[in-house]
C-alpha positions as CSV (number, residue, x, y, z in Angstrom):
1,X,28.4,16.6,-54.8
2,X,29.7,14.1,-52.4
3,X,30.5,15.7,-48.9
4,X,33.7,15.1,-46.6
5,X,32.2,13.0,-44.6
6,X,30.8,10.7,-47.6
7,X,34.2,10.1,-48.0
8,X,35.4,9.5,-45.4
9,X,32.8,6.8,-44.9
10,X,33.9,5.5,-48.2
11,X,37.6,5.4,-47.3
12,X,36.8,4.0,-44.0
13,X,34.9,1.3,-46.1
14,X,38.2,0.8,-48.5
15,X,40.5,1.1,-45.9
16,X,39.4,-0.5,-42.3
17,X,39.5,-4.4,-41.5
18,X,36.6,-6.5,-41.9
19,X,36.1,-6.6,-38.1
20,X,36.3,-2.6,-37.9
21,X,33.7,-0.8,-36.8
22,X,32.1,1.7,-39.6
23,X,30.7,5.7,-38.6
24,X,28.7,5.1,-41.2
25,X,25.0,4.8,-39.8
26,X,26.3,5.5,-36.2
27,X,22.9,5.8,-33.9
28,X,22.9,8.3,-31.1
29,X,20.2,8.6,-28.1
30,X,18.7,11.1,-29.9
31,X,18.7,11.6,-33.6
32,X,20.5,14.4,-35.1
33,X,21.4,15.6,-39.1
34,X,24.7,14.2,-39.9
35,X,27.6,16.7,-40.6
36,X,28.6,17.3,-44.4
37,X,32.8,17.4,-42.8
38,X,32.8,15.3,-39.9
39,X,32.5,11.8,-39.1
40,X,30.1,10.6,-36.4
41,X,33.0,9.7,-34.4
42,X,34.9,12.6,-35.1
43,X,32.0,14.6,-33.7
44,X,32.0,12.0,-30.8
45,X,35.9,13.0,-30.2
46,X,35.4,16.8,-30.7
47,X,32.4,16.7,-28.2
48,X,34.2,14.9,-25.3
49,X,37.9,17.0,-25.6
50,X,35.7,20.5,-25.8
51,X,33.7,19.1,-22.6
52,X,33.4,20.7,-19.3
53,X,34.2,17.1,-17.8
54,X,37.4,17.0,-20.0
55,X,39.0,19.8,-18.6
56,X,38.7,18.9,-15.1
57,X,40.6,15.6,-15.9
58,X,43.8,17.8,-15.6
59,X,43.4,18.7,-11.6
60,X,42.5,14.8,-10.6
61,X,45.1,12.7,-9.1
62,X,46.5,9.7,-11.5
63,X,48.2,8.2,-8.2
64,X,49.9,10.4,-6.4
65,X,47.3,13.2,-4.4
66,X,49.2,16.7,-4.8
67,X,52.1,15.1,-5.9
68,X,55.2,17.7,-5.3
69,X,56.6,17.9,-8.7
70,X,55.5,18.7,-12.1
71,X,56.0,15.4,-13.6
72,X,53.6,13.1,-12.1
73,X,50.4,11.6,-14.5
74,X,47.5,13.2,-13.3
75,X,43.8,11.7,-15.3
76,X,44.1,14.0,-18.3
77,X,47.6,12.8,-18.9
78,X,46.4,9.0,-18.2
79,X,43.6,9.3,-20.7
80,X,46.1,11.1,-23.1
81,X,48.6,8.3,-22.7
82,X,45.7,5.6,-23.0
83,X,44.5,6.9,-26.3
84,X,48.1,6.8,-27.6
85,X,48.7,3.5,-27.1
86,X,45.1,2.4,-28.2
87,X,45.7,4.6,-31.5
88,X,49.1,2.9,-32.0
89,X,47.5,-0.9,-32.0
90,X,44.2,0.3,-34.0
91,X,46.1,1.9,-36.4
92,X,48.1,-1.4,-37.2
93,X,45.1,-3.6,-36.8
94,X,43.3,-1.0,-39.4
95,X,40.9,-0.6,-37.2
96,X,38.2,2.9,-36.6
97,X,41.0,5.1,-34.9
98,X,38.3,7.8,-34.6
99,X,35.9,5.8,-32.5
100,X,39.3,4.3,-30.4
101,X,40.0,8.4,-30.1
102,X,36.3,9.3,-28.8
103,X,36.0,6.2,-26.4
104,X,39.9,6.6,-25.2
105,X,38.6,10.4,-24.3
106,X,35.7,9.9,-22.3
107,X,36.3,6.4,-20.4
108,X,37.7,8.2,-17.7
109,X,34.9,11.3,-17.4
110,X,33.4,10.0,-14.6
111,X,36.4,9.8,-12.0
112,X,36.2,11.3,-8.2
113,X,38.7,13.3,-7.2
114,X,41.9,12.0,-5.4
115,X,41.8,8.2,-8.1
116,X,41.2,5.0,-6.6
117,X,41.1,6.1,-2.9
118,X,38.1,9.0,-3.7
119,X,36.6,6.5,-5.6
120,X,36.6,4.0,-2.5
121,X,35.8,6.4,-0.3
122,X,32.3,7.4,-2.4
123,X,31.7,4.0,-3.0
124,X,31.1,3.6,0.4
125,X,28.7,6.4,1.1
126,X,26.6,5.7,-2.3
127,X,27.2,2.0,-2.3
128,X,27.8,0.4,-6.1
129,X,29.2,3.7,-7.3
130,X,31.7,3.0,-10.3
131,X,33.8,5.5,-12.1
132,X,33.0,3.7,-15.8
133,X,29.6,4.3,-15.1
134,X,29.7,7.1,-13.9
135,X,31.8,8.2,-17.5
136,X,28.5,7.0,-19.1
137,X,26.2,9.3,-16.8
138,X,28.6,12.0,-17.2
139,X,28.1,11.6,-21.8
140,X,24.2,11.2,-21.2
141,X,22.8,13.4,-18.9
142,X,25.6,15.7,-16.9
143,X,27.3,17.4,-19.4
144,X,25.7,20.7,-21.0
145,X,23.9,21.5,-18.5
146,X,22.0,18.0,-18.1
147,X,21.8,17.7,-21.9
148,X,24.6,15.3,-22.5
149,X,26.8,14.9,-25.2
150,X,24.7,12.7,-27.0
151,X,27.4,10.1,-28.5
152,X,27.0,7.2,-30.6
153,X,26.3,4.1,-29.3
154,X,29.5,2.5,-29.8
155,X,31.2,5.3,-27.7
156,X,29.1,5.4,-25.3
157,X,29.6,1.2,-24.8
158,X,33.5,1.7,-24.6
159,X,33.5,4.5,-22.0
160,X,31.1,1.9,-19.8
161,X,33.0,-1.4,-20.3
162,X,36.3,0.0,-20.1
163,X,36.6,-1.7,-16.9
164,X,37.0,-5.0,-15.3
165,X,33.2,-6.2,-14.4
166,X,32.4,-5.3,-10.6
167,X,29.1,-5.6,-8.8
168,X,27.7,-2.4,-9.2
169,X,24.7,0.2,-9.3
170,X,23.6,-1.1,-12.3
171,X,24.8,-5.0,-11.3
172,X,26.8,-7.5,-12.6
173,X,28.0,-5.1,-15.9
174,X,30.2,-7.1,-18.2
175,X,33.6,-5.7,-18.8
176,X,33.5,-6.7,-22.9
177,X,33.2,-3.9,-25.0
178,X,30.7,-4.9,-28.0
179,X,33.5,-3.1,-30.2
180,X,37.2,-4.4,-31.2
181,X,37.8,-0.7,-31.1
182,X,36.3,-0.6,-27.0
183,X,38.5,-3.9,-26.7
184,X,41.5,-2.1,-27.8
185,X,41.3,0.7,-25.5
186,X,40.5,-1.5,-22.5
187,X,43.4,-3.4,-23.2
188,X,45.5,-0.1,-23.7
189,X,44.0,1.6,-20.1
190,X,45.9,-1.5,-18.4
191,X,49.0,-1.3,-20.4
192,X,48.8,2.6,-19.6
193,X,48.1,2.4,-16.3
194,X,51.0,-0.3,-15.2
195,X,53.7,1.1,-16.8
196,X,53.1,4.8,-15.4
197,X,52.3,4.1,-12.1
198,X,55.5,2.1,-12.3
199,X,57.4,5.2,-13.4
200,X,55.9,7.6,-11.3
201,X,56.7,5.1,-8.3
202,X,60.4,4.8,-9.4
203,X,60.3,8.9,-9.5
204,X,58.7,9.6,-6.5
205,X,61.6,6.8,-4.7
206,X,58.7,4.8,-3.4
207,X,60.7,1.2,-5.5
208,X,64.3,1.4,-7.1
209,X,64.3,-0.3,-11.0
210,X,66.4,-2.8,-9.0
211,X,62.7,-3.8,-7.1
212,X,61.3,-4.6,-10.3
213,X,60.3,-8.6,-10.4
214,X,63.1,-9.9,-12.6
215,X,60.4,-11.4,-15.1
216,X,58.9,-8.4,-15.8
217,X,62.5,-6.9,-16.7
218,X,62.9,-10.4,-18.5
219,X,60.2,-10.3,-20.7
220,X,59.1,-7.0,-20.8
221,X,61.8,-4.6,-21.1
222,X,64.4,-2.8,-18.7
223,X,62.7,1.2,-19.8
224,X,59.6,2.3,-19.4
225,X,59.2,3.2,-23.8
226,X,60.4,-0.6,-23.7
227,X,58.0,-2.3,-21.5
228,X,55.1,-0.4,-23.1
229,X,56.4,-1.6,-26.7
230,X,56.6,-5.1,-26.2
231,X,53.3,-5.2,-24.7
232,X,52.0,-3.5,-27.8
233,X,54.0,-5.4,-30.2
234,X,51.9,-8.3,-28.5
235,X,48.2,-6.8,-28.8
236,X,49.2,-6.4,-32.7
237,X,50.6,-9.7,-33.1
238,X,48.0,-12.0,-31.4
239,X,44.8,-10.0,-32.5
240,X,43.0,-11.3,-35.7
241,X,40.8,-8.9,-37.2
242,X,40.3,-10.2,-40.5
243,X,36.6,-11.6,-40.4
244,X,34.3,-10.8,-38.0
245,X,34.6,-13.2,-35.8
246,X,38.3,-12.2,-34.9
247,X,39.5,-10.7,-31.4
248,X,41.7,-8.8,-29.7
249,X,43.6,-10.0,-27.5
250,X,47.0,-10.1,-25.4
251,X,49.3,-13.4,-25.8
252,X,48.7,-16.1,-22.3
253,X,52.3,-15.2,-21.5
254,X,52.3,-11.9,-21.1
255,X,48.7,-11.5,-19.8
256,X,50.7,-13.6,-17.1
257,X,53.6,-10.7,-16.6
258,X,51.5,-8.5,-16.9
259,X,49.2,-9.8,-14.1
260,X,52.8,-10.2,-11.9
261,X,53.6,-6.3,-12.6
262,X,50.2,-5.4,-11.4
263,X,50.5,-7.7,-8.2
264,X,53.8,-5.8,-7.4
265,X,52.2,-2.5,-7.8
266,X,49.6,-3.2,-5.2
267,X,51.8,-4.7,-3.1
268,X,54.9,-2.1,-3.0
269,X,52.8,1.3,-4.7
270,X,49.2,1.2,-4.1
271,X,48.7,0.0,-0.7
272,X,51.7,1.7,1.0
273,X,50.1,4.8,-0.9
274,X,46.7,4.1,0.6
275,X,48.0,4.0,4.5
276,X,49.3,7.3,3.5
277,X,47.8,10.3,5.7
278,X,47.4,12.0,2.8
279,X,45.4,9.5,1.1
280,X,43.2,8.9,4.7
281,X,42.7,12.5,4.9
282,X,41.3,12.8,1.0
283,X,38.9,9.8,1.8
284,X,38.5,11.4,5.0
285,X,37.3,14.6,2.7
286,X,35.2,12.6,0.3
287,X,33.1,11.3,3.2
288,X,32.8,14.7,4.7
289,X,31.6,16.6,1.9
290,X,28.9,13.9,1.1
291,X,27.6,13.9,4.5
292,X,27.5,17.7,4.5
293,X,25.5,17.7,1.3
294,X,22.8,15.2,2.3
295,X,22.3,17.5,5.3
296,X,22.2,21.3,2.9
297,X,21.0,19.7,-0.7
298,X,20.2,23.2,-1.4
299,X,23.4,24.0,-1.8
300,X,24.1,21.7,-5.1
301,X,24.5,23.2,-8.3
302,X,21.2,22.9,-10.4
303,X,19.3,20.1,-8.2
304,X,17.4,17.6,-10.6
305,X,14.1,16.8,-9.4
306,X,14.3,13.2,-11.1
307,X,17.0,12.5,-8.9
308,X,17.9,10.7,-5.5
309,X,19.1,13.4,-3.4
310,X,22.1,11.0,-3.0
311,X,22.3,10.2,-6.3
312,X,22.7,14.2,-6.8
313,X,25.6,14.3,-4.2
314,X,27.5,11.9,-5.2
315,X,27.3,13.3,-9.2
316,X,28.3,16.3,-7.6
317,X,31.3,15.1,-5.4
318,X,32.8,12.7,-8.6
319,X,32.8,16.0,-11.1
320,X,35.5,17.7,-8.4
321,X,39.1,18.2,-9.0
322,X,41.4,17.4,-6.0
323,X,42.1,20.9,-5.5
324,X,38.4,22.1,-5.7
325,X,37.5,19.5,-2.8
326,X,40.0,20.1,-0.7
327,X,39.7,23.7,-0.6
328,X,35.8,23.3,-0.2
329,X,36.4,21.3,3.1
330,X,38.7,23.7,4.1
331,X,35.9,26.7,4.1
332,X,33.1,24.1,5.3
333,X,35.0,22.5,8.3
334,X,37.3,22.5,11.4
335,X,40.8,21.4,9.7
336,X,40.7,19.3,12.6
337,X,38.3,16.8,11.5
338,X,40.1,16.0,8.2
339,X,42.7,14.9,10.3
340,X,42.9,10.9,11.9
């Protein structure tokens, strides 16, 4: 009798464009019987959203650290966003929405606490630390209790390369995802990303709408659900995935806006954000708590003797929520050192 997930496969085989990438065959690190009702993506999906690391995503700061207001993106409701959007354009390029699902998940798994800034601030006391490859620890050796999740390969690729290539720990790691489906969620993070920072900005009265560069209202919309759709529409309409050698890809033009909209975001959002004592202080935090760990390693949850002592501190300080760190440094140290 042919199972579910036979099925399945054959559908996906019926139904997915010649570029798509098949479940059919997926290889993990280490082998496992396949399911008779799942997918080997599905599984991938289910694996990540029931995770440990998953859950935390909903106490790390998007943006805005300990935003005062219910409304703000925090990760979880980044990486929800993000796999919307990367659902939307797979679905019309007919490509694997259950591997875009899985790798839209898990990209973000890895991130510190307090975004970008905790990030930074880590980065400097474990030099080379990324948060995309930090995702990939997180799905190989962190999660259940230093067994891992064990995804497929292809998951495991888009949750690394979902980020623009940086020197790093592991060194010059390029930022192309071997998948159209990794592809599409890269290109989604960045359409996510731009257009809710924007939003939450607007919100928070950091920027009016009137602040907004005149050709992003031009060409991309005057609403939020607008921006986000013609940016989309784009993806859909300049990707080719009929043969295998297609791509997917965002029009010159509006890789060009886009590029403009980010510039203004750093210029008016993120780097007024980051002179914020708030921010100083949370990087202030960051650096505090590694220091104090190097110096009492016994206190780190389940030390692994294969590892750096550093690397174990800085595994340890990227799986806290905002709130979790801040009110560790509050027990650990004089309130007056977390202040500049």
């Amino acid at each position: 009798m042919t199972s579910l997930r036979e099925r399945w496969e054959d559908q996906e085989d019926r139904l997915l464009a010649p570029m798509a990438t098949r479940s059919r065959g997926a290889v993990r690190l280490h082998p496992e019987e396949v399911l008779p009702t799942r997918s080997e993506f599905q599984r991938d999906r289910d694996r990540i959203i029931h995770s440990k690391s998953f859950r935390r995503l909903m106490h790390k700061t998007q943006v805005f650290i300990a935003p005062r207001g219910d409304h703000y993106r925090t990760r979880l409701t980044h990486t929800l966003e993000v796999t919307q959007i990367a659902r939307t354009i797979g679905r019309a390029l007919q490509l694997n929405e259950d591997l875009i699902e899985a790798i839209g998940m898990g990209h973000d798994l890895g991130h510190t606490p307090f975004g970008h800034a905790g990030e930074s601030a880590l980065a400097e006391m474990y030099p080379g630390f990324r948060h995309n490859e930090q995702s990939l620890r997180v799905v190989e050796h962190l999660e259940r209790d230093g067994r891992g999740l064990n995804l497929t390969e292809p998951v495991r690729d888009g949750i690394l390369r979902h980020s623009k290539p940086r020197e790093s720990l592991a060194g010059n790691v390029s930022g192309i995802p071997a998948t159209p489906e990794g592809n599409v969620v890269k290109i989604s993070d960045s359409i996510a990303y731009m257009n809710h920072d924007l939003d939450d900005a607007i919100n928070a009265g950091i920027i009016a709408p009137a602040d907004i560069p005149d050709v992003v209202i031009y060409r991309l919309g005057n609403s939020h659900a607008s921006r986000i759709n013609t940016l989309v529409e784009d993806v859909i309409g300049n990707s080719s995935v009929d043969s295998a050698s297609g791509s997917v890809i965002m029009s010159s033009e509006l890789r060009l806006v886009a590029d403009e909209l980010r510039g203004f975001l750093f210029e008016k959002v993120y780097d007024p954000l980051n002179r914020l004592t708030e921010t100083i202080n949370a990087q202030r935090i960051v650096r505090s708590l590694y220091t104090w760990y190097l110096d009492h390693p016994e206190r780190l949850p389940d030390p692994d003797a294969a590892s750096s002592p550093d690397r174990l501190v800085a595994d340890h300080i990227a799986s806290m929520t905002d709130r979790f760190a801040i009110d560790l440094a509050e027990r650990l140290f004089d309130p007056l050192i977390l202040v500049p």
